[in-house]
VEXMIRO-66370 format. One record per atom (N, C-alpha, C): x, y, z. Coordinates in Angstrom, 2 decimals. Layout:
residues N
        x        y        z
        X        Y        Z
...
//
This chain:
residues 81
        x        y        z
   -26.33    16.41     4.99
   -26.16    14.96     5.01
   -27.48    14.26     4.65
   -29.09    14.86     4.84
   -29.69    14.24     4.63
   -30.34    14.09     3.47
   -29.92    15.33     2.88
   -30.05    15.63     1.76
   -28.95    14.50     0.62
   -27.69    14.46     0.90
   -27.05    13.46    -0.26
   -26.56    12.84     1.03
   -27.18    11.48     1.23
   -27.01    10.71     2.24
   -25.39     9.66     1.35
   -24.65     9.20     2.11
   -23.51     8.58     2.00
   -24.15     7.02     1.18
   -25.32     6.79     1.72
   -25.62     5.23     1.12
   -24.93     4.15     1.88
   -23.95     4.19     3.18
   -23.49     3.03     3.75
   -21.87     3.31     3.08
   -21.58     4.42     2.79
   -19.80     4.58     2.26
   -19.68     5.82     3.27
   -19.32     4.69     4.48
   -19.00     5.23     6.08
   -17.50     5.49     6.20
   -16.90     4.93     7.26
   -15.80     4.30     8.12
   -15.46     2.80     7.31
   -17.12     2.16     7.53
   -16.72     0.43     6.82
   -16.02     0.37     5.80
   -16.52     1.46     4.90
   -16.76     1.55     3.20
   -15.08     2.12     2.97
   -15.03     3.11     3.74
   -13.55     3.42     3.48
   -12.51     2.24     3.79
   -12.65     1.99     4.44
   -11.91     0.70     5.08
   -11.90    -0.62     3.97
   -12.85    -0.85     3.53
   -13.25    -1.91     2.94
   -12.62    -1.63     1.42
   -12.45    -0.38     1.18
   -11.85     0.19    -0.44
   -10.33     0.02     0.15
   -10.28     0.82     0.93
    -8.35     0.76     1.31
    -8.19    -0.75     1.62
    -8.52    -1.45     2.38
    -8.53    -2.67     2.44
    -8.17    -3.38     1.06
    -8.98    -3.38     0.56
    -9.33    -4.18    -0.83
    -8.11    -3.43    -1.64
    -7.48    -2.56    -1.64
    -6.49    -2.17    -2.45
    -5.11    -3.19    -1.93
    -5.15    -3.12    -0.67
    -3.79    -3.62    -0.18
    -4.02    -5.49    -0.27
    -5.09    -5.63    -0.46
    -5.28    -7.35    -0.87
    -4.84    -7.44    -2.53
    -5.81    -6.23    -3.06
    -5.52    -6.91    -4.67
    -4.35    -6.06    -5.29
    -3.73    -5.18    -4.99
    -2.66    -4.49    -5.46
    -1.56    -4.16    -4.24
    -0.97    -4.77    -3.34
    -0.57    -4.36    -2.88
     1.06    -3.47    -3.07
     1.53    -3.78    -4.56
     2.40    -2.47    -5.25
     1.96    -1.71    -5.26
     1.12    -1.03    -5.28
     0.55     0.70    -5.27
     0.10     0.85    -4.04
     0.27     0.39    -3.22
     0.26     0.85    -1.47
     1.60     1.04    -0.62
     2.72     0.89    -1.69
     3.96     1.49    -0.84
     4.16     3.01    -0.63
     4.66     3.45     0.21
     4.94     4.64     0.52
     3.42     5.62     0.48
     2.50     5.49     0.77
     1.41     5.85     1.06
     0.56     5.89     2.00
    -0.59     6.64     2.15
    -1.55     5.94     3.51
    -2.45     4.60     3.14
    -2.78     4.67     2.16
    -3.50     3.26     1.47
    -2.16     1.99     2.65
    -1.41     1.65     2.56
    -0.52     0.76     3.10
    -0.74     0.47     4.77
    -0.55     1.92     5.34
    -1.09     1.90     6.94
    -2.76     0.73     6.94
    -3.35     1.49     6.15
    -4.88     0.63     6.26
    -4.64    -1.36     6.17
    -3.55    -1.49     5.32
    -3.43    -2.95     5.04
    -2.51    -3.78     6.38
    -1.36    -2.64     6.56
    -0.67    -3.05     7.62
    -1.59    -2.92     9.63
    -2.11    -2.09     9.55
    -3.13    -2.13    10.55
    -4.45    -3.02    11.24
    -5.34    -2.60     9.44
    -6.32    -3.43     9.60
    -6.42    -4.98     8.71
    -5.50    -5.17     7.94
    -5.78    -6.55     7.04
    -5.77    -6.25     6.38
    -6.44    -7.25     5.50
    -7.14    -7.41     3.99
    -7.95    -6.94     3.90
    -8.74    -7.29     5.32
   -10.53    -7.57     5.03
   -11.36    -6.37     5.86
   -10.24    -5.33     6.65
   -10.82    -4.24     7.64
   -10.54    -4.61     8.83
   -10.94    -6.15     9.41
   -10.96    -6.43    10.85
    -9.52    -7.49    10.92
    -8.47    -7.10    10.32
    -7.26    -8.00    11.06
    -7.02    -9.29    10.37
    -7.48    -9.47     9.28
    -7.51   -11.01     8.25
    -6.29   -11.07     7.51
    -5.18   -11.80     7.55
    -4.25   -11.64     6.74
    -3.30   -10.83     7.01
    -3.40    -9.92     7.79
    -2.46    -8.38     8.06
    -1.28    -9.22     8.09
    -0.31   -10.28     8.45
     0.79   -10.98     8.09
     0.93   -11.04     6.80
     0.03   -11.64     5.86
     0.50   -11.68     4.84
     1.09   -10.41     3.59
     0.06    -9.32     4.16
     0.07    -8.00     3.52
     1.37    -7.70     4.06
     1.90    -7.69     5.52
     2.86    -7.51     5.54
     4.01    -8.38     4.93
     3.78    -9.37     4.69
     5.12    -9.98     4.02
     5.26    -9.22     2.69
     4.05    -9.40     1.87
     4.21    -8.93     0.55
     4.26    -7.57     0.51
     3.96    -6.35     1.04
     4.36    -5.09     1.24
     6.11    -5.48     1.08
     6.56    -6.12     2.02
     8.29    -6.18     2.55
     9.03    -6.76     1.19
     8.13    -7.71     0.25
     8.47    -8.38    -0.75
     8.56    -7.14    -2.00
     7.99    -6.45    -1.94
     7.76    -5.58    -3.13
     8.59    -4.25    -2.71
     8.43    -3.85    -1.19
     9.56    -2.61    -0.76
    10.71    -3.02    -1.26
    11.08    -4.19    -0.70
    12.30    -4.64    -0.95
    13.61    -4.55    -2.51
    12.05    -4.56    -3.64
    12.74    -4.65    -4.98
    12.43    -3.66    -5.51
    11.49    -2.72    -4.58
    11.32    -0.99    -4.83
    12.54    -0.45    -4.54
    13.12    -0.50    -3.18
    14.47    -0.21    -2.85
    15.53    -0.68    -3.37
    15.97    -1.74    -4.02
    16.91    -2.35    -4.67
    17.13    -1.52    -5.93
    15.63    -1.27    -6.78
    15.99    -0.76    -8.20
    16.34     0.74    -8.08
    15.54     1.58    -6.96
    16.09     3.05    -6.71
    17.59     3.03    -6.40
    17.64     2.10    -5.47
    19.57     1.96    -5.22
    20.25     1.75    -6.82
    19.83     1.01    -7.34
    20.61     0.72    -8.70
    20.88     1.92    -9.69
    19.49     2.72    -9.68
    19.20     3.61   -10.22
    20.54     5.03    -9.82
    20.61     4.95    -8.53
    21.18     6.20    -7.97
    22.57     6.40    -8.36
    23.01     4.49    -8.33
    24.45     4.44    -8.33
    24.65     4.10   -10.07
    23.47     4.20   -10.90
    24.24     4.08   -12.08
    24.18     5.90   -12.74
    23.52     6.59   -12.05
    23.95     8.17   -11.97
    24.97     8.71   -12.01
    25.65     8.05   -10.77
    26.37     8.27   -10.49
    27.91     8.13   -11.04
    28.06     7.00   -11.66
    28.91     6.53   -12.99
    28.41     7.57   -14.42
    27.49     8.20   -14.20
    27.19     8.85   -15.54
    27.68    10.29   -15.17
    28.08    10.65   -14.42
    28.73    11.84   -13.85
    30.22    11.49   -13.91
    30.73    10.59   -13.77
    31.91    10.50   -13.49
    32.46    10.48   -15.04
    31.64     9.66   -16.06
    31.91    10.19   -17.38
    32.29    11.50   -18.35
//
């Protein structure tokens, strides 16, 4: 460790990257651990926003799940063909 010291990319630093994913992308934090970090800790690491991440997580699951449903059941008509 003292040899290739981290530079301050701790606990904070992790936090602060997963964080920062679920503020500025929060489509690529569904079904992942990146998502726990937004729904837990916020936006910002310490609890900032964590409502809103959760709405928009629920906003984007929502039409994640809709198009897999669409997807499954137009399969399913392609079998019956």
């Amino acid at each position: 460790m003292r040899a290739f010291p981290y530079a301050g990319f701790g606990e904070q630093g992790v936090k602060n990257i997963l964080c920062g994913l679920c503020r500025d992308k929060p489509a690529t934090t569904i079904d992942n651990l990146v998502g726990n970090f937004g729904g837990e800790l916020g936006l910002d690491g310490q609890g900032k926003d964590r409502e809103a991440y959760e709405n928009s997580w629920l906003k984007v699951s929502a039409a994640a799940n809709l198009t897999a449903n669409f997807a499954f059941l137009e399969s399913l008509l392609k079998e019956e063909e």
